[in-house]
Structures are given as C-alpha cells and as structure tokens.
C-alpha positions in Angstrom: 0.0 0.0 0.0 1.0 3.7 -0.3 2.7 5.4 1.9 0.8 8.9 1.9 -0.1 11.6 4.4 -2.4 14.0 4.7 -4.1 17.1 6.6 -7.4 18.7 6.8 -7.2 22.2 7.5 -10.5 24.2 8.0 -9.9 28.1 8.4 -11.6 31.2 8.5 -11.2 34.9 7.9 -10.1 35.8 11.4 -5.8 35.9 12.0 -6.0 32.9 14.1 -7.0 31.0 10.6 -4.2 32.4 8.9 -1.5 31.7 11.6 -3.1 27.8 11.5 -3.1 27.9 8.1 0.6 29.1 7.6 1.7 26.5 10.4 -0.1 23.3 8.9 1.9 24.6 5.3 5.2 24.8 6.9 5.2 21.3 8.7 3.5 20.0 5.1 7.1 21.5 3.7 9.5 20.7 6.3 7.9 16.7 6.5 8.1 17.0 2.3 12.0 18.1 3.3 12.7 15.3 5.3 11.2 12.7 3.2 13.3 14.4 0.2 16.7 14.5 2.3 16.0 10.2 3.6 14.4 9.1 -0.2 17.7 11.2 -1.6 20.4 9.7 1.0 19.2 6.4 0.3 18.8 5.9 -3.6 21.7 8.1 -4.4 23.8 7.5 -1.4 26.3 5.6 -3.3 26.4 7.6 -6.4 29.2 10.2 -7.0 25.9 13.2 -8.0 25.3 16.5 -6.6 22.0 17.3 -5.9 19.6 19.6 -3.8 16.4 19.4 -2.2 13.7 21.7 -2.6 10.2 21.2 -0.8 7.5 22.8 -1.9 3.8 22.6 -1.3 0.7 22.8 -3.7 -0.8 21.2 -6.6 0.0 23.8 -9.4 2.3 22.6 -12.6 3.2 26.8 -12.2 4.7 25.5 -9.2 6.8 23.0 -10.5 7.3 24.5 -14.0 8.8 27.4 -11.9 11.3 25.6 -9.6 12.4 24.0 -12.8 12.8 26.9 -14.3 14.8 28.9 -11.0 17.7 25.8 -11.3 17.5 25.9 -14.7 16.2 22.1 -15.4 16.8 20.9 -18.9 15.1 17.7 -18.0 12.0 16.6 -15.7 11.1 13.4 -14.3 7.8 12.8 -12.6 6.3 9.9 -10.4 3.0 9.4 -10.3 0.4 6.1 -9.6 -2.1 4.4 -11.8 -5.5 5.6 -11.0 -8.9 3.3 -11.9 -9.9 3.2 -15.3 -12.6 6.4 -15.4 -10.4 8.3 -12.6 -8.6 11.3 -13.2 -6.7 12.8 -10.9 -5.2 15.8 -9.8 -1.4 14.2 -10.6 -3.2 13.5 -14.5 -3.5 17.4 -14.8 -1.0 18.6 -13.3 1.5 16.1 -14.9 -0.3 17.1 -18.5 0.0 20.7 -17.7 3.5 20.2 -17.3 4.0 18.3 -20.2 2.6 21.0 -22.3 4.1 23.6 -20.8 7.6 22.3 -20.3 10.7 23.3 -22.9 12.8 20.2 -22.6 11.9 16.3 -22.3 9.6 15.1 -19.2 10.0 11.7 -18.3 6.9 10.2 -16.9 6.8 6.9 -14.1 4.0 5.3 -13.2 3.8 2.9 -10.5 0.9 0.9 -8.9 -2.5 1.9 -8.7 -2.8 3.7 -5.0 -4.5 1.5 -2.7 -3.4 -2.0 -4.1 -0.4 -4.0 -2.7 2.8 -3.5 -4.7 
C-alpha cells in the first residue's frame, strides 16, 4: 500500500485562521523536506551526483514548472500512480500541464494503482 499523508485544514477569515493555516503549510514543507533528504540519501547514497532538495507545497504545474525553471532544469522526471480506469486525478492534470508547458523532455513513471499492494 502507499505510503501517503495528509491534513485537513478548515480556516476562516479571522488571524488565528491564517496563523493555523501558515503553520499546517510549513510542517506540510519541512515533512516533504525530510522525506526528500532520507528518499535522496538512500537511492543516491552511493552515487558520485550533486543534488539539492527543494520542498514545496501545492498542486499547481506553475509550481513545478517554476522551480524547474529557477535551477535551470533541462530535463523533468515525474512519479506518479495508476488511478482506476474512469479516474482522473489531480497528478493527471498537473502532470499534463506540465508536459505542455515544459521546454525540454519530461519523463513520466507510473507505479501501482494507490491502494493495491505492490
């Protein structure tokens, strides 16, 4: 099964919302960070590459097509999982988006439909 996390956050108009809001987005980021850093340290642990991590949290290709653009990508590989035969999801259009959008080659993996043992 998937390892995946998630948070509800209901808010409000009142500053109190706002501060909740801002502090469920940065543990969102920092937990994205440390998943990054401990994915990173072990698949490329042993290989002689430089690389950085960058968390960032939303569901906008903007978003990614922007950090891509601030390191100066060339190239774009996304991970995504197979959804049900009528489901699209978010990933589908953002990943489309992306591919549209991007100048350079996106490379595209899919794994296991979320919910089914691997």
């Amino acid at each position: 099964m998937a390892d995946r996390r998630s948070a509800l956050v209901l808010v409000g108009c009142a500053e109190p919302a706002r501060r909740l809001l801002r502090h469920a987005g940065e543990a969102a980021q920092d937990e994205g960070a440390r998943h990054a850093r401990r994915l990173a340290r072990e698949v490329l642990g042993d290989l002689d590459v430089d690389y950085e991590i960058e968390s960032r949290v939303g569901r906008e290709a903007s978003l990614v097509l922007d950090v891509a653009a601030e390191h100066g990508c060339s190239e774009l590989f996304l991970v995504g999982h197979r959804n049900g035969p009528w489901e699209q999801t978010t990933f589908d259009r953002v990943m489309e988006e992306v591919i549209d959008r991007f100048d350079g080659p996106v490379t595209v993996v899919m794994g296991e439909e979320l919910g089914t043992d691997e």
